[in-house]
PDBQT receptor file of N, H, CA, C and O in Angstrom, charges set to zero:
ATOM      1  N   UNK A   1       0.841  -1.176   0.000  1.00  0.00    +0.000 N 
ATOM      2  CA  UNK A   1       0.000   0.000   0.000  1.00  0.00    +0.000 C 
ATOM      3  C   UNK A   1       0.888   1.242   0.000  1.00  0.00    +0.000 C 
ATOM      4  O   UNK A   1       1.963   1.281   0.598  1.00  0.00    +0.000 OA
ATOM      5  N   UNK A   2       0.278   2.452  -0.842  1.00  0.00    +0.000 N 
ATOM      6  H   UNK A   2      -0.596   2.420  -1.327  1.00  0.00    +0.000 HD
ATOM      7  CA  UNK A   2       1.696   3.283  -1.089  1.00  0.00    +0.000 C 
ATOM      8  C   UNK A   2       1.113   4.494   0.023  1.00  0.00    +0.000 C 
ATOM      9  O   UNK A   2      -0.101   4.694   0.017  1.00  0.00    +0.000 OA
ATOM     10  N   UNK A   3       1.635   4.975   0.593  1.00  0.00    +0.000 N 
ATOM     11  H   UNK A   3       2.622   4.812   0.598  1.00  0.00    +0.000 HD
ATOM     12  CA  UNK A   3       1.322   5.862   1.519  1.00  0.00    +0.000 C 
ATOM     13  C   UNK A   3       1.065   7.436   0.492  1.00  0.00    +0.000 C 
ATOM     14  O   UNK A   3       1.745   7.852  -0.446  1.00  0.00    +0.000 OA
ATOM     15  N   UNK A   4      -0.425   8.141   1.257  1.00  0.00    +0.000 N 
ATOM     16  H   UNK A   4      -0.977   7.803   2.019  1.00  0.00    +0.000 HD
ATOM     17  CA  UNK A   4      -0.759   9.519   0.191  1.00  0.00    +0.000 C 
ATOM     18  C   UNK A   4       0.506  10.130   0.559  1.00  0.00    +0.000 C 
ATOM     19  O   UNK A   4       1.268   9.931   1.504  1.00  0.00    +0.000 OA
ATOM     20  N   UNK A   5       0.538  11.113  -0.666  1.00  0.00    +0.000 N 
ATOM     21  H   UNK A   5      -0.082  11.274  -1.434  1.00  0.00    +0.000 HD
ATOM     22  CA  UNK A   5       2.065  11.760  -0.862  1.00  0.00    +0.000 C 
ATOM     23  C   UNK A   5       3.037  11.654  -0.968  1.00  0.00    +0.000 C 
ATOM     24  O   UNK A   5       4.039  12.364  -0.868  1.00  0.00    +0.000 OA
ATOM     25  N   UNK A   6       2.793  10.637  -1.208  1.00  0.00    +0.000 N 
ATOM     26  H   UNK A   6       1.980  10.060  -1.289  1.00  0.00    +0.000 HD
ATOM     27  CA  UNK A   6       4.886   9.462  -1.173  1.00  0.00    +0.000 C 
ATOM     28  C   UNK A   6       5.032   9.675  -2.380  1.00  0.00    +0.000 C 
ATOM     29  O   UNK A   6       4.039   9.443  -3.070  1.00  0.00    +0.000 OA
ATOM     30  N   UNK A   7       6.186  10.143  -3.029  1.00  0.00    +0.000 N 
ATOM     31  H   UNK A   7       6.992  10.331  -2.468  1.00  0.00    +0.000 HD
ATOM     32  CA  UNK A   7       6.773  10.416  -4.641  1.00  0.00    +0.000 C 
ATOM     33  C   UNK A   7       6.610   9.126  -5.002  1.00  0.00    +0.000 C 
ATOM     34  O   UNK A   7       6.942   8.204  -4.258  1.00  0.00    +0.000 OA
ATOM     35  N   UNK A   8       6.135   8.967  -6.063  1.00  0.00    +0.000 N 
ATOM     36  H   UNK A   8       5.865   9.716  -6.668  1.00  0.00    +0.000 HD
ATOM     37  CA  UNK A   8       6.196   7.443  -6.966  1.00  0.00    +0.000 C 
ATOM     38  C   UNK A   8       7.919   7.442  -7.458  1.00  0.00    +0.000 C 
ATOM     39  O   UNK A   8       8.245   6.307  -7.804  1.00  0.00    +0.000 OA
ATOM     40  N   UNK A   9       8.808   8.228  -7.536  1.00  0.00    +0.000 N 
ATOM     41  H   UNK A   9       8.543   9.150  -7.255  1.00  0.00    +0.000 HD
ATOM     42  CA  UNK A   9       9.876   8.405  -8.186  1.00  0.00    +0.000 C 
ATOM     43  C   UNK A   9      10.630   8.531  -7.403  1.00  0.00    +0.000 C 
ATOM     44  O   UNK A   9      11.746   8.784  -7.856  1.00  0.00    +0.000 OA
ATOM     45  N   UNK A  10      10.549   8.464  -6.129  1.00  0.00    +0.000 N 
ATOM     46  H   UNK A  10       9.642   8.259  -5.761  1.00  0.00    +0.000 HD
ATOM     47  CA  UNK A  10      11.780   8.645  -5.266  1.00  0.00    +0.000 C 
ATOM     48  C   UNK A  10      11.882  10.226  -4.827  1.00  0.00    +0.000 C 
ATOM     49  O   UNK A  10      12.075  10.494  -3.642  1.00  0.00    +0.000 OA
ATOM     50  N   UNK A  11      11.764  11.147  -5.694  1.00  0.00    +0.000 N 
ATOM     51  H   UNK A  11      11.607  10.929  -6.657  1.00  0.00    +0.000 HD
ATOM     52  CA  UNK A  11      11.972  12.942  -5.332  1.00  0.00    +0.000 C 
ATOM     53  C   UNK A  11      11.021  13.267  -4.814  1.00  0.00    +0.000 C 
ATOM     54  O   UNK A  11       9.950  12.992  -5.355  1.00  0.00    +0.000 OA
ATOM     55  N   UNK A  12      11.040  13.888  -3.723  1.00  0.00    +0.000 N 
ATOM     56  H   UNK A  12      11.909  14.112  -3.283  1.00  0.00    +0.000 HD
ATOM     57  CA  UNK A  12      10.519  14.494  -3.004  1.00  0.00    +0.000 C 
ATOM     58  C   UNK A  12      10.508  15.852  -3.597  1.00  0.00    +0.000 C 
ATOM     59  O   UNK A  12      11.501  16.421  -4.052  1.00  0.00    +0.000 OA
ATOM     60  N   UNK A  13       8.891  16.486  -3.540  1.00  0.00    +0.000 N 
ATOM     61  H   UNK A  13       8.084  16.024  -3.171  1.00  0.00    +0.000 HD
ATOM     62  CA  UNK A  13       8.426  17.525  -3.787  1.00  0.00    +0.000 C 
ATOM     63  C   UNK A  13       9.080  18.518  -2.941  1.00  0.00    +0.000 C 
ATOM     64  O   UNK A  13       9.117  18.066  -1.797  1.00  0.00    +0.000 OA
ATOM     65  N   UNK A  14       9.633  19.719  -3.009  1.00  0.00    +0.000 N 
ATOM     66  H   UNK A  14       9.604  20.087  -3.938  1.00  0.00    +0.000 HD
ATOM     67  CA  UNK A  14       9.777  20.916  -2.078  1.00  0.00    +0.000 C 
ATOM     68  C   UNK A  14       8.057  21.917  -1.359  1.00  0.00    +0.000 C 
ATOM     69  O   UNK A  14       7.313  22.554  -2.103  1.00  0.00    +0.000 OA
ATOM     70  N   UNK A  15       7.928  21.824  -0.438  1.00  0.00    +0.000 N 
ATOM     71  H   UNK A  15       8.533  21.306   0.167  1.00  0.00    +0.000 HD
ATOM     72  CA  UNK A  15       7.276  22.644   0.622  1.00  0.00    +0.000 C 
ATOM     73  C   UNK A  15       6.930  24.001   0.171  1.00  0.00    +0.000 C 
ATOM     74  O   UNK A  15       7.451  23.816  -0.928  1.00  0.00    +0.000 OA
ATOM     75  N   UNK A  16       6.631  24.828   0.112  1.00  0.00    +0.000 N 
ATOM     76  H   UNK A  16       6.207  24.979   1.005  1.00  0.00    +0.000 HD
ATOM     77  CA  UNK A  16       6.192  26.132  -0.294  1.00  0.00    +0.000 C 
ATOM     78  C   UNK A  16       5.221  26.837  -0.115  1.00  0.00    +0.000 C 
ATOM     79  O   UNK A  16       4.352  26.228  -0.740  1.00  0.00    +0.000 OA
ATOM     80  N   UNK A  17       4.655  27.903   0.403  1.00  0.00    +0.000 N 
ATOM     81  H   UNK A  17       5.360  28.398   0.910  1.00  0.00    +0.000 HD
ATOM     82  CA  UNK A  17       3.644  28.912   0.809  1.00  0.00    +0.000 C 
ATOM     83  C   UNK A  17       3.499  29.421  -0.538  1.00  0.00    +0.000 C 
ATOM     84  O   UNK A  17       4.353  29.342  -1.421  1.00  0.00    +0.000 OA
ATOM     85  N   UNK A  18       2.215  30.013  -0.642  1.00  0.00    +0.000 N 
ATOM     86  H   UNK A  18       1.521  30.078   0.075  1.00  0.00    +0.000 HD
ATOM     87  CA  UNK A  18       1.774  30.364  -1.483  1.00  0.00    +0.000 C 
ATOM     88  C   UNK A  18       0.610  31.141  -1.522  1.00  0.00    +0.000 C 
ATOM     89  O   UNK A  18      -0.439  30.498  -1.469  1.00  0.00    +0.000 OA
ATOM     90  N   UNK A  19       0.504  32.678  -1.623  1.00  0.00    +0.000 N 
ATOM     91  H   UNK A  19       1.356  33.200  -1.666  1.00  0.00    +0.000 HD
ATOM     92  CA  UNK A  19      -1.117  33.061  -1.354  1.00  0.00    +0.000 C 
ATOM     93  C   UNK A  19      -1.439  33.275  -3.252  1.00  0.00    +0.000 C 
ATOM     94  O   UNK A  19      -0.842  33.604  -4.276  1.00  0.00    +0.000 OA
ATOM     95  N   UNK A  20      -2.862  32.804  -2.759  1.00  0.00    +0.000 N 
ATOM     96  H   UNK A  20      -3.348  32.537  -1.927  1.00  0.00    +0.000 HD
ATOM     97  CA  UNK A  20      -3.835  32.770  -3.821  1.00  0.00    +0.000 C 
ATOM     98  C   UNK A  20      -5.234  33.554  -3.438  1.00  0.00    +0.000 C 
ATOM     99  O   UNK A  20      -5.907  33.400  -2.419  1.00  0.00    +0.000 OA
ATOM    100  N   UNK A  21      -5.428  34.259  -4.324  1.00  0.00    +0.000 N 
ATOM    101  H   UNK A  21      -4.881  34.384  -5.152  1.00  0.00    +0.000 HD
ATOM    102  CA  UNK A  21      -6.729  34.947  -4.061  1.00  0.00    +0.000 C 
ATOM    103  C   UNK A  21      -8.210  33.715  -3.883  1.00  0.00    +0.000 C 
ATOM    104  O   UNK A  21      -8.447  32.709  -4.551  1.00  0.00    +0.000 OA
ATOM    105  N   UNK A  22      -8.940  34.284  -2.784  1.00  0.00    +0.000 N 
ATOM    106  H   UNK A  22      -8.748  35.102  -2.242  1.00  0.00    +0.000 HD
ATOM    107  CA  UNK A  22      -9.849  33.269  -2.684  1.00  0.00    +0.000 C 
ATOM    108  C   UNK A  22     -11.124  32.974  -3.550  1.00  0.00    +0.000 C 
ATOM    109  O   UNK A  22     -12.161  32.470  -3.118  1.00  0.00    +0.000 OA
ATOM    110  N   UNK A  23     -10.898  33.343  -4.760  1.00  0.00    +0.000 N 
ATOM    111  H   UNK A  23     -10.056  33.752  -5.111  1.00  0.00    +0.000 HD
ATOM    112  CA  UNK A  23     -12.088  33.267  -5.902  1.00  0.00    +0.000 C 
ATOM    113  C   UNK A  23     -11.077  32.543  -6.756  1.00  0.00    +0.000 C 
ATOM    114  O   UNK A  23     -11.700  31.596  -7.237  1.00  0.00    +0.000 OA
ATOM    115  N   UNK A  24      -9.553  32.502  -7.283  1.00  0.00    +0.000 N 
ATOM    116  H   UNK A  24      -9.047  33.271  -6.892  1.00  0.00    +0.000 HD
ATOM    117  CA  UNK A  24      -9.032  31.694  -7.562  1.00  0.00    +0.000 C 
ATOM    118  C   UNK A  24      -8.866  30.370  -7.377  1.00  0.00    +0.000 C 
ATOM    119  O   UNK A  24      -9.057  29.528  -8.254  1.00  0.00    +0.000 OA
ATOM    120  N   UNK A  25      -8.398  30.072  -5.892  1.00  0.00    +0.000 N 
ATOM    121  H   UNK A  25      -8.243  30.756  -5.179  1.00  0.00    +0.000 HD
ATOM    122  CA  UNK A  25      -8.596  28.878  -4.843  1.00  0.00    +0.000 C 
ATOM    123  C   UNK A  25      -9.983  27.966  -5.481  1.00  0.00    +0.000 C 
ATOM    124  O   UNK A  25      -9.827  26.856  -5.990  1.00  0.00    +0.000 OA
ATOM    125  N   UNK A  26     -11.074  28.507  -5.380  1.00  0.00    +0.000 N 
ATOM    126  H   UNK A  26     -11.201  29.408  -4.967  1.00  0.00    +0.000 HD
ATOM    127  CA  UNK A  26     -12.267  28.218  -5.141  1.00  0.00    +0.000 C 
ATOM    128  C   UNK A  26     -12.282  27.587  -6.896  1.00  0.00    +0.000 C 
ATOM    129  O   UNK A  26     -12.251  26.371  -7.087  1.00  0.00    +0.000 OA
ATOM    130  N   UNK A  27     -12.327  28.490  -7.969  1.00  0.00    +0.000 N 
ATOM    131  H   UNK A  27     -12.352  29.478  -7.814  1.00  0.00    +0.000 HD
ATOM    132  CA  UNK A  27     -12.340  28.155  -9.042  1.00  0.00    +0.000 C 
ATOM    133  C   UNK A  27     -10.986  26.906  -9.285  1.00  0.00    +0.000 C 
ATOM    134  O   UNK A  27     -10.849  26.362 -10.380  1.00  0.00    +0.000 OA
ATOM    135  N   UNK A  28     -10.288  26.664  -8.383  1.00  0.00    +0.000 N 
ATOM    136  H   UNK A  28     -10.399  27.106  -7.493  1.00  0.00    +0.000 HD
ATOM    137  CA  UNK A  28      -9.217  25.479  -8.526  1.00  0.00    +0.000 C 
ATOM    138  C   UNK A  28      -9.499  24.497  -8.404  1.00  0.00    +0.000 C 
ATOM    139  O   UNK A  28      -9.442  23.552  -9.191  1.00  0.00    +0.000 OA
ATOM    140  N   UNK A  29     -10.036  24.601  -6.858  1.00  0.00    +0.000 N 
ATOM    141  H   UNK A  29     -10.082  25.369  -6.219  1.00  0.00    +0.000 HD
ATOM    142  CA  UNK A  29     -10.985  23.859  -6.010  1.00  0.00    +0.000 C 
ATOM    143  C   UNK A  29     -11.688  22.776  -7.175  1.00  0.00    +0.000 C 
ATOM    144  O   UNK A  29     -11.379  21.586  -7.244  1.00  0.00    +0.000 OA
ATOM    145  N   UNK A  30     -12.732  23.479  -8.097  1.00  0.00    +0.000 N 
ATOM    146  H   UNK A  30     -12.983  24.445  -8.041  1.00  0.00    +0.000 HD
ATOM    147  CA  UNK A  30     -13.647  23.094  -8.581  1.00  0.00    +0.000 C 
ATOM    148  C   UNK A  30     -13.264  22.461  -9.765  1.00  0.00    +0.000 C 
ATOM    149  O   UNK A  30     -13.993  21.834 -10.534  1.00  0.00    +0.000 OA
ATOM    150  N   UNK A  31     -12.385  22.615  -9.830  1.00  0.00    +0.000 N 
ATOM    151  H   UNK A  31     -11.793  23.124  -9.205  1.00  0.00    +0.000 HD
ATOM    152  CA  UNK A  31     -11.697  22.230 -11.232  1.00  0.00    +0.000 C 
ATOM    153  C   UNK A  31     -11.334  21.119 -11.258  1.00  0.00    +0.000 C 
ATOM    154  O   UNK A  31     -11.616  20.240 -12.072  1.00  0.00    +0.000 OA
ATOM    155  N   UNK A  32     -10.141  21.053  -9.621  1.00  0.00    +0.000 N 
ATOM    156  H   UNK A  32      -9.912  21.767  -8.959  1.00  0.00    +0.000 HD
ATOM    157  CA  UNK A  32      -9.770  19.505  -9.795  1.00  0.00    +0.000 C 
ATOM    158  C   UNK A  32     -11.198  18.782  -9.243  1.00  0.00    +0.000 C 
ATOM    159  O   UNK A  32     -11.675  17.845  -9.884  1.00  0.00    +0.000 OA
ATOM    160  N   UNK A  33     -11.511  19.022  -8.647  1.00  0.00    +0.000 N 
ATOM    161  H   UNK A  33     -11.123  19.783  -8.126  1.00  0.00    +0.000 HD
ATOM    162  CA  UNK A  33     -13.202  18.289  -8.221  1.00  0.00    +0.000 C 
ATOM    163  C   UNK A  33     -13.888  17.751  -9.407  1.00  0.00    +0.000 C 
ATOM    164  O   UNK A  33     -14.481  16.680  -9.274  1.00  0.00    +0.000 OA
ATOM    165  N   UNK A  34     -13.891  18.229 -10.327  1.00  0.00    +0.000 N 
ATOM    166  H   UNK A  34     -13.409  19.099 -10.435  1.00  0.00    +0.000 HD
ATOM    167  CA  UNK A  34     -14.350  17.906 -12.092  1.00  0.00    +0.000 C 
ATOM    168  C   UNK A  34     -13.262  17.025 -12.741  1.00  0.00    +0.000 C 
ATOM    169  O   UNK A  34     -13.602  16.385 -13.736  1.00  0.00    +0.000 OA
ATOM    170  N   UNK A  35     -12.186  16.931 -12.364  1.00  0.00    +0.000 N 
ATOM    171  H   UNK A  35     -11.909  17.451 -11.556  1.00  0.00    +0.000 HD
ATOM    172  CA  UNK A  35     -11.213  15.956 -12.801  1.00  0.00    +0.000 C 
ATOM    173  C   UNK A  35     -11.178  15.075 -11.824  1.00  0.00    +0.000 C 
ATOM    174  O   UNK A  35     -11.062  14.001 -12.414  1.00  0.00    +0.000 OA
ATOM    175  N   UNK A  36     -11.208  14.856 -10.630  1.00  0.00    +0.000 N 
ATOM    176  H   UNK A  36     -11.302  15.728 -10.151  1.00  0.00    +0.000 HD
ATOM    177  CA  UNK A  36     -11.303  14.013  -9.837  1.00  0.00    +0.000 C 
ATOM    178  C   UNK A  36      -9.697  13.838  -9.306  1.00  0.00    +0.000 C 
ATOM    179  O   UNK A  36      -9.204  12.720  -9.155  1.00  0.00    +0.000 OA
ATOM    180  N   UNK A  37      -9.043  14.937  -9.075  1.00  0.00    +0.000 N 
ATOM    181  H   UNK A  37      -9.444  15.845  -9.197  1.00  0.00    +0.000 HD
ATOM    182  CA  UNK A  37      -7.660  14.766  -8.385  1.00  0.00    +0.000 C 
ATOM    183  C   UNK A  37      -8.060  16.159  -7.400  1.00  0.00    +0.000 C 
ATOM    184  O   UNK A  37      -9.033  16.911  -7.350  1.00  0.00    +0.000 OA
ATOM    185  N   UNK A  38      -6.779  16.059  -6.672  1.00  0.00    +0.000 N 
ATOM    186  H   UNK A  38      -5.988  15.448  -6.713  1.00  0.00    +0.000 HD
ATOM    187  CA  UNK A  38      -6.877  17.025  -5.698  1.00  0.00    +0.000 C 
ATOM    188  C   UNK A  38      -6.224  18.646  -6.260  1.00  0.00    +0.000 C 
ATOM    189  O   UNK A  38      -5.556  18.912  -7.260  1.00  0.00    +0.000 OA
ATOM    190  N   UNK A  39      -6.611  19.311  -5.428  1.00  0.00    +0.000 N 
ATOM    191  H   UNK A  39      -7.153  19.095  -4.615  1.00  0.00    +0.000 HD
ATOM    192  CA  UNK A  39      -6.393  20.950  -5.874  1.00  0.00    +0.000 C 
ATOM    193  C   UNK A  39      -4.864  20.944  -5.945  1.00  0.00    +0.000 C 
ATOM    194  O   UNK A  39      -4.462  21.551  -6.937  1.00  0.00    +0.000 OA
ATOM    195  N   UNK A  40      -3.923  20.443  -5.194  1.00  0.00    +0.000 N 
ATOM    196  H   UNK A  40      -4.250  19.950  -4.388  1.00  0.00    +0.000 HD
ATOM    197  CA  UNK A  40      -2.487  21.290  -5.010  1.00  0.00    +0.000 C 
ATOM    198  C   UNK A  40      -1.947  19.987  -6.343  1.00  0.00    +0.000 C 
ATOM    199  O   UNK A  40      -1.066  20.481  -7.046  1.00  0.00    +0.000 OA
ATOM    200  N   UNK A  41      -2.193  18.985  -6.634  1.00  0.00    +0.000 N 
ATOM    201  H   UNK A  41      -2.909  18.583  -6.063  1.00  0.00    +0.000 HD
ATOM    202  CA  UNK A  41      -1.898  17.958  -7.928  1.00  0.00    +0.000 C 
ATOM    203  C   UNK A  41      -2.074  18.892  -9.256  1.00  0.00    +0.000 C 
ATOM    204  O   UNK A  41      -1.155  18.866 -10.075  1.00  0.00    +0.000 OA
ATOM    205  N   UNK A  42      -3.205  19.711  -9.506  1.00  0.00    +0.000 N 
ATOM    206  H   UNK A  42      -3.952  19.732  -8.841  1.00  0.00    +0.000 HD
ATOM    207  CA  UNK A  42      -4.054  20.367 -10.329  1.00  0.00    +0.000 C 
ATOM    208  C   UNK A  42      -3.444  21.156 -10.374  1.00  0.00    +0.000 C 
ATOM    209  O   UNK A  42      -3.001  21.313 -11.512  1.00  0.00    +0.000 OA
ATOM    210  N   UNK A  43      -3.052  21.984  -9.553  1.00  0.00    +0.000 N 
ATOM    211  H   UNK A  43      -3.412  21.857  -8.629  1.00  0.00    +0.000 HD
ATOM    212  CA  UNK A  43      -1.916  23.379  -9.691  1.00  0.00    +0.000 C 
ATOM    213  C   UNK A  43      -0.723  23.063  -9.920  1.00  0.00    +0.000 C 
ATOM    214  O   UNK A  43      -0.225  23.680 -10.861  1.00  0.00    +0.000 OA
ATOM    215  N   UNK A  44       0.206  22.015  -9.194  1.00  0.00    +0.000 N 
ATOM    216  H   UNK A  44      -0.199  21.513  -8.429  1.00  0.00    +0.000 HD
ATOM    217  CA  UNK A  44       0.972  21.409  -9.488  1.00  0.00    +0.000 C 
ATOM    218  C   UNK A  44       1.362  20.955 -11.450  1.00  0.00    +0.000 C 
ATOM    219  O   UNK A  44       2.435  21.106 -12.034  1.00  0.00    +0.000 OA
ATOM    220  N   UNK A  45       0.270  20.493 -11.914  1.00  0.00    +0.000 N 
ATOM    221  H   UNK A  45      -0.601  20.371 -11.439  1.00  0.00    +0.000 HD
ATOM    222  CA  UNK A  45       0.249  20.212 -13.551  1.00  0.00    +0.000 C 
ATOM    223  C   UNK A  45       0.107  21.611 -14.189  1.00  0.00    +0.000 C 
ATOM    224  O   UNK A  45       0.675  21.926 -15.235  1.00  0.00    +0.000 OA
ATOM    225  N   UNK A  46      -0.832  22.558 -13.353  1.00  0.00    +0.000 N 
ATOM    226  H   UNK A  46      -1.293  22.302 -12.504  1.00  0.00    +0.000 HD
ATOM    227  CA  UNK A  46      -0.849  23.305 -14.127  1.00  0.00    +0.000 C 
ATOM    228  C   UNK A  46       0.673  24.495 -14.525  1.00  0.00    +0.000 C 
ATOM    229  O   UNK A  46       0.856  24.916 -15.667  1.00  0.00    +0.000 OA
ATOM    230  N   UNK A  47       1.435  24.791 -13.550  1.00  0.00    +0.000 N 
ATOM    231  H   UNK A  47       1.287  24.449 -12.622  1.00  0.00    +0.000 HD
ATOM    232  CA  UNK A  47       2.360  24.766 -13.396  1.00  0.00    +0.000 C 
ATOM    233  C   UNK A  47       3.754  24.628 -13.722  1.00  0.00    +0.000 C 
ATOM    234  O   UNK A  47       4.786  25.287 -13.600  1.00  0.00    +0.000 OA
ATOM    235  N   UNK A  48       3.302  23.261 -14.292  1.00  0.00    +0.000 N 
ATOM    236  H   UNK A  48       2.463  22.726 -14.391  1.00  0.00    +0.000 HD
ATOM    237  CA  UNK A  48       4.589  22.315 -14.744  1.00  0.00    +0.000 C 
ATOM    238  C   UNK A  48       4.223  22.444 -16.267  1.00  0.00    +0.000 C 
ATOM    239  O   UNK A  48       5.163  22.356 -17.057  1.00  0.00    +0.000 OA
ATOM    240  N   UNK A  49       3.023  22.632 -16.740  1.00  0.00    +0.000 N 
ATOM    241  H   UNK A  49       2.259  22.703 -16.099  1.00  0.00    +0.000 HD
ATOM    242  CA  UNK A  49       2.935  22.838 -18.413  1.00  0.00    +0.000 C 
ATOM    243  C   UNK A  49       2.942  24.171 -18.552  1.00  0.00    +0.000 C 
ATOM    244  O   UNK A  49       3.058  24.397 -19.757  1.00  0.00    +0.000 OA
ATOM    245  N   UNK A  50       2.863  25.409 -17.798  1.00  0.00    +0.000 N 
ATOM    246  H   UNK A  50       2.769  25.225 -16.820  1.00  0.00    +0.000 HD
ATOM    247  CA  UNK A  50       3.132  26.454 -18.010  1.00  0.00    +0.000 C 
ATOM    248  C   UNK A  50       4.818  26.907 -17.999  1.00  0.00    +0.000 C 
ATOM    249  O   UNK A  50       5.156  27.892 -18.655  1.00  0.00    +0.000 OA
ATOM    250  N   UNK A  51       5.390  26.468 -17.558  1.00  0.00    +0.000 N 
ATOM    251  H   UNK A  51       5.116  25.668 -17.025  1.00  0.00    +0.000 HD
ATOM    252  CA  UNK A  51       6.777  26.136 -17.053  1.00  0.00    +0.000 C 
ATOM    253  C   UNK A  51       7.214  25.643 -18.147  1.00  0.00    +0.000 C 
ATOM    254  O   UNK A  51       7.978  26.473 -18.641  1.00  0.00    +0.000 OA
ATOM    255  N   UNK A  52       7.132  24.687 -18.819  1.00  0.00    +0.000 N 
ATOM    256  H   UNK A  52       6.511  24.013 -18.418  1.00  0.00    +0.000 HD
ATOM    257  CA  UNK A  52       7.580  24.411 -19.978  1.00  0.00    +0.000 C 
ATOM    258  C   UNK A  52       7.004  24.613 -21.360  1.00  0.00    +0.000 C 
ATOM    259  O   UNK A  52       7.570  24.006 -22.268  1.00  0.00    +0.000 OA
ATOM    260  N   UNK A  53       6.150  25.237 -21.606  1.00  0.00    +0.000 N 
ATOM    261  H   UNK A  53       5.690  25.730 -20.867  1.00  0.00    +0.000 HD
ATOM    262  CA  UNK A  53       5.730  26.109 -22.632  1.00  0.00    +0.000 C 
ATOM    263  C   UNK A  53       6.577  27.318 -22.515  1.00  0.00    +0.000 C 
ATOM    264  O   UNK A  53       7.043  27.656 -23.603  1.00  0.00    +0.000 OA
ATOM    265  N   UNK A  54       6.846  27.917 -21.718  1.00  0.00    +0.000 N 
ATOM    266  H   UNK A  54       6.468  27.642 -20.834  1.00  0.00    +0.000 HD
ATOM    267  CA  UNK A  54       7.856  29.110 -21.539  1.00  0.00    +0.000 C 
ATOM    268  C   UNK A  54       9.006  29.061 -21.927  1.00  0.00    +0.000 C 
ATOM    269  O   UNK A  54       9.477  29.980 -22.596  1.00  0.00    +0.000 OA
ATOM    270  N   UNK A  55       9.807  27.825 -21.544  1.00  0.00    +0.000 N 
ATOM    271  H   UNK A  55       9.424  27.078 -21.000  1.00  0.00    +0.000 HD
ATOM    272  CA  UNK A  55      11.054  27.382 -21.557  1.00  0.00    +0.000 C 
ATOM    273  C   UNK A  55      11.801  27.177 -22.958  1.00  0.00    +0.000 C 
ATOM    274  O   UNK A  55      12.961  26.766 -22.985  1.00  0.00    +0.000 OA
TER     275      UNK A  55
């Protein structure tokens, strides 16, 4: 059984604060809720393809 939050890959994610406006949050919220993953996974992807579209 894999314990929630355990890296499938061995790397460990870094920790980080972060303010988000709370009509943002909420519209995140709802988003991953419609995909069926969690909000900080959802930001997390979103993130990581914005990040490399830039790059």
């Amino acid at each position: 059984m894999r314990r929630v939050g355990s890296p499938a890959t061995g790397i460990a994610k870094q920790l980080i604060a972060i303010r988000l406006s709370p009509r943002l949050l909420t519209a995140l919220r709802s988003m991953a809720a419609k995909q069926g993953k969690g909000y900080q996974t959802l930001i997390h992807e979103l993130l990581e393809n914005a990040a490399s579209r830039a790059a």
